[in-house]
N, C-alpha and C positions, 0 to 999 in steps of 0.2 A: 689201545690203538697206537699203532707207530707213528713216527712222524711224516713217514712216508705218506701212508693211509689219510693222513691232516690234508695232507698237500693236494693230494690227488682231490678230496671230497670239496676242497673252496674253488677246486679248477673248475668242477664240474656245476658247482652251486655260481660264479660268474655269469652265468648270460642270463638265469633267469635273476638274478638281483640286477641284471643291468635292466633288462625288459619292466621290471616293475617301478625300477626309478624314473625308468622313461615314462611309463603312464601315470603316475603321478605325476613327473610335470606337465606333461603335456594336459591334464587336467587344471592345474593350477595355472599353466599360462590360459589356455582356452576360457577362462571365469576370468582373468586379467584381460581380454579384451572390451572396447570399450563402446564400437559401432557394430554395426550386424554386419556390413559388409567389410568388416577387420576380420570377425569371425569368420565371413567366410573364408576368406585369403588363407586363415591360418589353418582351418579345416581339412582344405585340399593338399596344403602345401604339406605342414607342417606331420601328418600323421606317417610320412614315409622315414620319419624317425625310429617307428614304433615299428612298421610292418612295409617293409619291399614293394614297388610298384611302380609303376611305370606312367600310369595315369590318371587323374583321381578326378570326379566331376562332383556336385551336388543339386542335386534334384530337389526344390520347395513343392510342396502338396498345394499350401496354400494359391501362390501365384501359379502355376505348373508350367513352369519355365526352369530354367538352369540358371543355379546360384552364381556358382564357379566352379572356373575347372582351374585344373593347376596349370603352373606356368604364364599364364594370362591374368594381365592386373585387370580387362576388364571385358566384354561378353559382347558379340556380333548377332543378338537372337535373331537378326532375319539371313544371317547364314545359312545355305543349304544344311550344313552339319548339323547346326544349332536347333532347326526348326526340326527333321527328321529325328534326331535323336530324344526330341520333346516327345515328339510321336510314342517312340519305343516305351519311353517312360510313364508316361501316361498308360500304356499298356499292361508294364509289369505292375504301377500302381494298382492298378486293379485286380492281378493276377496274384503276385508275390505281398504276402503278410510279412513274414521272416526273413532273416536273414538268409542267403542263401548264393549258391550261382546260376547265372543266367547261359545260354548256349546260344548260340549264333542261328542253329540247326531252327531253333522253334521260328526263328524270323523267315518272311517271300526272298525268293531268289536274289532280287534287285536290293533288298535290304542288305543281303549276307554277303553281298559284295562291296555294298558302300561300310559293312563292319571289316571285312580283311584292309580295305583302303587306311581306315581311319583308327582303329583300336586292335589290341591284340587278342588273340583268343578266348583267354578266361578274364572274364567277369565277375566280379563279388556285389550282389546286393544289400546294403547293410541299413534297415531303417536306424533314424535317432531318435529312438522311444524314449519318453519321459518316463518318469517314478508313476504320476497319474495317466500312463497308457497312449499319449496323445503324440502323433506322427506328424510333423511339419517339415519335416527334411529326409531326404535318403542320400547316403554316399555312395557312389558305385565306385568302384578301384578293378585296376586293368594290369594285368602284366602276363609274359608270356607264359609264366609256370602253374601249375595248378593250386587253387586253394589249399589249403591244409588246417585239419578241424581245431587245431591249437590256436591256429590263426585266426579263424575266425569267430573262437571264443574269447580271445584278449579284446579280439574290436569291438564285440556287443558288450565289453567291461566297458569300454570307452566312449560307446556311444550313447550311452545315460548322460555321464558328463557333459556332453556335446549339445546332447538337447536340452539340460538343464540351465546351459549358457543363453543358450540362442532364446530360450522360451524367457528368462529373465530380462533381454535387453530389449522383447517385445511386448512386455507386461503391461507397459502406458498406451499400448498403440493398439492393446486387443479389444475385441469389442466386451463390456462388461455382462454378463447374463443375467437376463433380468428379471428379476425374483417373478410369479404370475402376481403375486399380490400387489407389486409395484405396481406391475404392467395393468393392473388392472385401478389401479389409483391414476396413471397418466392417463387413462383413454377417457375414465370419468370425469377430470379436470380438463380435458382435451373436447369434451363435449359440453362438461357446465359452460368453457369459456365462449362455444361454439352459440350456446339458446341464451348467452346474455348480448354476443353479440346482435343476436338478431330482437333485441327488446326493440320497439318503438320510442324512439325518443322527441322529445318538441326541439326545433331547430331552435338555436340563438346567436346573436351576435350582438358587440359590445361597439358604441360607437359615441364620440362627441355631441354634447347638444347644449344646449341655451333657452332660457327661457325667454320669451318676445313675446311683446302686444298684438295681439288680437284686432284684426282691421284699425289700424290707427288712424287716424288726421293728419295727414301730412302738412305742414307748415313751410312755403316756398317763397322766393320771391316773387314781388309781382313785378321786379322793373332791375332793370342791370342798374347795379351800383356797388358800392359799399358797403358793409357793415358798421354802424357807428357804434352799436352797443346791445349788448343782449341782456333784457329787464328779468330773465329770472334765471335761478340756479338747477342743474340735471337732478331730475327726480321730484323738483319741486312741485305738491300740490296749486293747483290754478285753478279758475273758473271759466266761465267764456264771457268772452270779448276783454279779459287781462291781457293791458298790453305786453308782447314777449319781446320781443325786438326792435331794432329802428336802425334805419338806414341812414346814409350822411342825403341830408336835401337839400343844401346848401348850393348846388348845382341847379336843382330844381326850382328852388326859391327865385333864382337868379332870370331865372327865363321866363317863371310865373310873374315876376314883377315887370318884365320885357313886354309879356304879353298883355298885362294890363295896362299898359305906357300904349300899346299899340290900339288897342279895343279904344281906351280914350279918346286918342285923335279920332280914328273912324268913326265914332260914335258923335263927336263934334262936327265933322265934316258931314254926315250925315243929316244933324238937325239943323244945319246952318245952309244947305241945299232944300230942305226942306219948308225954310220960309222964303229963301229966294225963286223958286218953283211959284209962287202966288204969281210973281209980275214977272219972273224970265223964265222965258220957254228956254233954253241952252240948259239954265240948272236944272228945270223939270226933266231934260232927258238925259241927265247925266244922274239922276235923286235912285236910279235901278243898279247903277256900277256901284252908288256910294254905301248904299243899304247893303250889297252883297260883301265887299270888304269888312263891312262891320259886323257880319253875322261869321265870315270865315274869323274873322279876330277874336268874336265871342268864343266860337268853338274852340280856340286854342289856349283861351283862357280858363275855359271851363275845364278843358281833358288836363290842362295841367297843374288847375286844383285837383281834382282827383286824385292824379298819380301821386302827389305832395300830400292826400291823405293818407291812401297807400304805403308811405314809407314807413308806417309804423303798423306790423304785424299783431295783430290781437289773435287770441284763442277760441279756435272756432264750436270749442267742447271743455267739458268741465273733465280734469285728469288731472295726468302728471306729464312734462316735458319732461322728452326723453333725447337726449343730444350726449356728447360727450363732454368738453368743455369750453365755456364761455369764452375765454383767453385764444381760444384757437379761430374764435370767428372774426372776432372786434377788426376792424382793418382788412378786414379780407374780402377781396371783389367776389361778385356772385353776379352768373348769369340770372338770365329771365327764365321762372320756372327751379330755378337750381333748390332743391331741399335743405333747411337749416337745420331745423328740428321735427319732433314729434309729440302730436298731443293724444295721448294714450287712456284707458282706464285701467287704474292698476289692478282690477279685478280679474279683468277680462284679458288672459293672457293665453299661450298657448307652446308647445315647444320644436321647437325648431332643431333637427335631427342631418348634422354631417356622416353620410355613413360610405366610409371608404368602397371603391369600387372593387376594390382586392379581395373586400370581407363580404359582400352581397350576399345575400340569399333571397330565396321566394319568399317575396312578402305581400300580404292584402290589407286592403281597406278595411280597418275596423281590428285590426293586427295586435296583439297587449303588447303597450309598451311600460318600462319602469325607467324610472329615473333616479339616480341616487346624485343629488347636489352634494358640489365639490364643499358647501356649510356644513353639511349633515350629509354624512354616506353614510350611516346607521339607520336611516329611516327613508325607506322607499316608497314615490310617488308615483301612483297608477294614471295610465293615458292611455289612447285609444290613437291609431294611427289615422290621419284624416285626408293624406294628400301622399304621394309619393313621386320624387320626380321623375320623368322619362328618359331623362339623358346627364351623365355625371359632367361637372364641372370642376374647375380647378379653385382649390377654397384657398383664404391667407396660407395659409400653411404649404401649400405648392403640394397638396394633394388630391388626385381625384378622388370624388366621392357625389352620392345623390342625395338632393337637400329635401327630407322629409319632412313634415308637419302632424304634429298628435294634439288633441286635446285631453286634459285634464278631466279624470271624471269626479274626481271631488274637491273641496273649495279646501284651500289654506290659507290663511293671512300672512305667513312668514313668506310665501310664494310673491316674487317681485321679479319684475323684467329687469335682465341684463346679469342673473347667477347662471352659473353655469355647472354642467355635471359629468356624467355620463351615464347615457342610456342603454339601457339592455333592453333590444327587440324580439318576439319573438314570431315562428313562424312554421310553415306545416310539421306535423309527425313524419319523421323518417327513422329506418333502421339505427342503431349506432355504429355499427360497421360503415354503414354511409357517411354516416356525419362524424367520425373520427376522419375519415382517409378522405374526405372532402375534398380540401386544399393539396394532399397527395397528388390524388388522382389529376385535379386541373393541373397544377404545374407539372405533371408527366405529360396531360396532354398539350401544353403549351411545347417543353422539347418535344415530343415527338411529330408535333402540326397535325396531329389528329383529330 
């Protein structure tokens, strides 16, 4: 071959080495994109490198709307253009499988005047079919010349490429297909969870309590005074009538000896009118003033022995004194009636149940209750509800709650008034759906006042 014949055959081998370097880049940048709506910009734009055009759009199957079209960074879909032209598309969707051209002629009159307005003549329909067969995009490309079968088999090389980008940047976003065997392991798990939720369960709640005596003896004053001194120690076994307390009487003493200074005289003035009454009538009718002074004196003398017995508290029952501490009474004034302590049997106890108004539930008389003492929480103590209150109050603690009462249904000797624990109440059978979303449910209906 000449040199000549060289020359001539690379002239003529140039366009198609130019054509194939372009699709190969334009491949390798297309998989260098890195959003889908990168891809598309560079879809529309970018292939008029490869093949001549005038206007290029992209049709999703998926959303069936327009991706992009060229020239435009971004999309007016309630545009008249935008919305008709969806139309069309949706149409050839259905119609056109293949690559191919479309004609103006197959669209209604009013259609194929708003295509002369907006687009030029020939049409190119180009799906971007994946390796696995799968269509989520179509290009259409516009320009005024006609197709050409060269042309439109370089673009089905291209648009493998195209949909093998697009289909990888939406690989996280697709929905996964779900094996039937899976699907049939979620519905089974989706029902087991369904008949556990509706199992019947017994209601509970966990609440503060204390253990306290059982109707006690209260031990009060009988007379406003002092405290001089308290005769036994918190908890101490006693008997009855062991003195417990005593009051300061030294007050009392004072007025008791006033009173007997007064009763004397009266009682002198009395018998000394009384012999003078024999021979003077004056003292005889004066001997009825002088007798009454002496019996008001008596009485005052007598009521304030008494109260001077009184100051000293004895125990009206055989227990144990239940008070906090001795030091905190001694010197301390007390009304008439004011309680110091309590005379208890320590057998005879019962327990006493703070239960928040937040954590309520339906509860009845005769209700189980357990106790586990803050001594031993390994070993739980059965009771029986016996009281429950009507209306919550505000406890040390500055919460509300209702102050229940249970009795013990079997004896322990380690059981003493003044341990404390916490009780677990229980209360009707409901669903577990119910008594899960219990506290849900109220505090939604608390925001919404329903």
């Amino acid at each position: 071959m000449s040199p000549s014949d060289t020359s001539t055959g690379h002239t003529e081998q140039d366009p198609q080495l130019r054509l194939l370097s372009e699709l190969l880049q334009l491949q390798r940048r297309a998989r260098a994109r890195e959003t889908a709506d990168e891809l598309a910009f560079f879809i529309v734009n970018e292939t008029h490198s490869l093949v001549k055009y005038r206007q290029a759009l992209l049709w999703s199957h998926d959303q069936q709307r327009l991706q992009a079209v060229s020239g435009l960074a971004s999309l007016d879909h309630n545009a008249p253009f935008c919305s008709t032209f969806s139309r069309w598309c949706r149409q050839w969707q259905a119609e056109q499988h293949q690559s191919g051209t479309l004609r103006y002629q197959d669209l209604p009159a009013d259609d194929q005047a708003l295509w002369h307005e907006h687009l030029p003549e020939h049409l190119l329909w180009l799906p971007l079919r994946s390796a696995q067969g799968e269509t989520t995009l179509t290009l259409i490309l516009a320009r005024e010349t006609p197709w050409l079968a060269p042309e439109i088999l370089l673009l089905d090389t291209l648009a493998e490429p195209y949909a093998h980008a697009w289909s990888s940047l939406h690989k996280q976003r697709r929905p996964t297909p779900t094996h039937p065997k899976k699907r049939r392991i979620v519905l089974f798990s989706a029902a087991t969870l369904a008949l556990i939720m509706l199992i019947p369960v017994r209601q509970s709640v966990l609440a503060p309590a204390e253990i306290v005596a059982h109707q006690p003896v209260m031990v009060r004053a009988p007379v406003a005074g002092v405290v001089d001194d308290i005769l036994v120690r918190p908890n101490q076994p006693i008997r009855a009538n062991q003195p417990l307390a005593r009051l300061d009487a030294r007050e009392l003493e004072n007025r008791l000896e006033a009173a007997r200074q007064t009763f004397a005289t009266a009682d002198a003035q009395y018998r000394q009118a009384q012999q003078q009454a024999l021979f003077d009538a004056n003292s005889k009718a004066s001997l009825a003033v002088l007798q009454s002074r002496r019996e008001q004196a008596q009485s005052e003398r007598d009521f304030l022995q008494r109260q001077l017995e009184r100051m000293q508290l004895t125990s009206p029952r055989d227990g144990v004194a239940v008070f906090d501490d001795a030091s905190e009474w001694i010197g301390r004034s007390v009304a008439v009636g004011e309680r110091i302590m309590m005379v208890a049997d320590p057998k005879d106890v019962e327990l006493e149940i703070q239960l928040p108004a937040a954590d309520a539930i339906a509860l009845e008389t005769g209700a189980d209750v357990r106790l586990f003492l803050n001594v031993a929480p390994n070993a739980a103590q059965e009771a029986q509800l016996t009281q429950i209150g009507y209306r919550a109050a505000l406890t040390p603690d500055n919460v509300m709650a209702y102050r229940l009462r249970a009795r013990f249904t079997e004896d322990d000797v380690q059981r003493r008034v003044g341990l404390k624990g916490t009780a677990k109440l229980y209360g009707k059978r409901t669903l577990l759906v119910a008594y899960l979303l219990r506290k849900p449910l109220a505090t939604l209906r608390v925001w919404l006042g329903v």
